[in-house]
N, C-alpha and C positions, 0 to 999 in steps of 0.2 A: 830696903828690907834686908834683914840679916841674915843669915845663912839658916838660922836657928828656927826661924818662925817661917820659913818652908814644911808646906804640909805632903814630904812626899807620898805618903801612902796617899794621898786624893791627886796626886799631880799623877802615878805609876797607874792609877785606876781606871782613871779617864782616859791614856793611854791603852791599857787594855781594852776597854771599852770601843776605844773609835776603832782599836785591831779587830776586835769581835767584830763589826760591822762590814768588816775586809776581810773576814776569816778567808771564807767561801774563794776569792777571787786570791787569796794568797797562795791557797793553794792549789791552784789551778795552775800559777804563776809558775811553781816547784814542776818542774819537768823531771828530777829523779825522783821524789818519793813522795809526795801532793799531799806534803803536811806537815808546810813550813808556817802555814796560817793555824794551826792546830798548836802547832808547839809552839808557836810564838805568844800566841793567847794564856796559851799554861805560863808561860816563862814572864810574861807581866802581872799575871791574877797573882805569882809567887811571891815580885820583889814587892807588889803591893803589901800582900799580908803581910810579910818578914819587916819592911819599914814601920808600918803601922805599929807590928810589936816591940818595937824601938822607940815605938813614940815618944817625945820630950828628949831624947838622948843627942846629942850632937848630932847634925846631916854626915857627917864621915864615920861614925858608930853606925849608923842607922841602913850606911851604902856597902860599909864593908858583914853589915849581919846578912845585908840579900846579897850579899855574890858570896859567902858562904852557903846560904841555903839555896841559890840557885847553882852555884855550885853541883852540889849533891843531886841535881835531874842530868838524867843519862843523855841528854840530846845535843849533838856536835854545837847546834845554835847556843842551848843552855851554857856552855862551857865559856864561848866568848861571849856574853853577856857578863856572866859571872867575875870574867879575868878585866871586864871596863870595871864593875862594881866596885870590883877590890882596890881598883888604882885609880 
């Protein structure tokens, strides 16, 4: 399969999805501020939308448009998320 016909926004969702199911225990996990499974959930439900709006565009358009837009959330996790996307 070529790089092209990768559905990321249903590969980032489902990801989200199994997080959501872990939210609760992720952050319980977070001993400094018990909402690491909270932002982690935002921070996949993102790159999901942001790919999807790239849909058809090359997988490397599609990765550097969500670590732009995740980028732009204010949460330390967000940030290295954003700086893998980009690279």
């Amino acid at each position: 399969m070529s790089g092209n016909n990768l559905d990321l926004a249903q590969i980032f969702s489902l990801v989200a999805n199994n997080l959501a199911q872990n939210q609760s225990a992720l952050n319980q996990a977070d001993t400094a501020n018990h909402d690491h499974g909270d932002n982690i959930v935002q921070i996949f439900n993102t790159i999901s939308k942001a790919v999807n709006s790239q849909k058809g565009e090359p997988v490397a358009v599609q990765l550097a448009h969500a670590g732009k837009t995740v980028g732009a959330m204010q949460s330390g996790s967000a940030q290295i998320y954003a700086k893998g996307l980009m690279q």
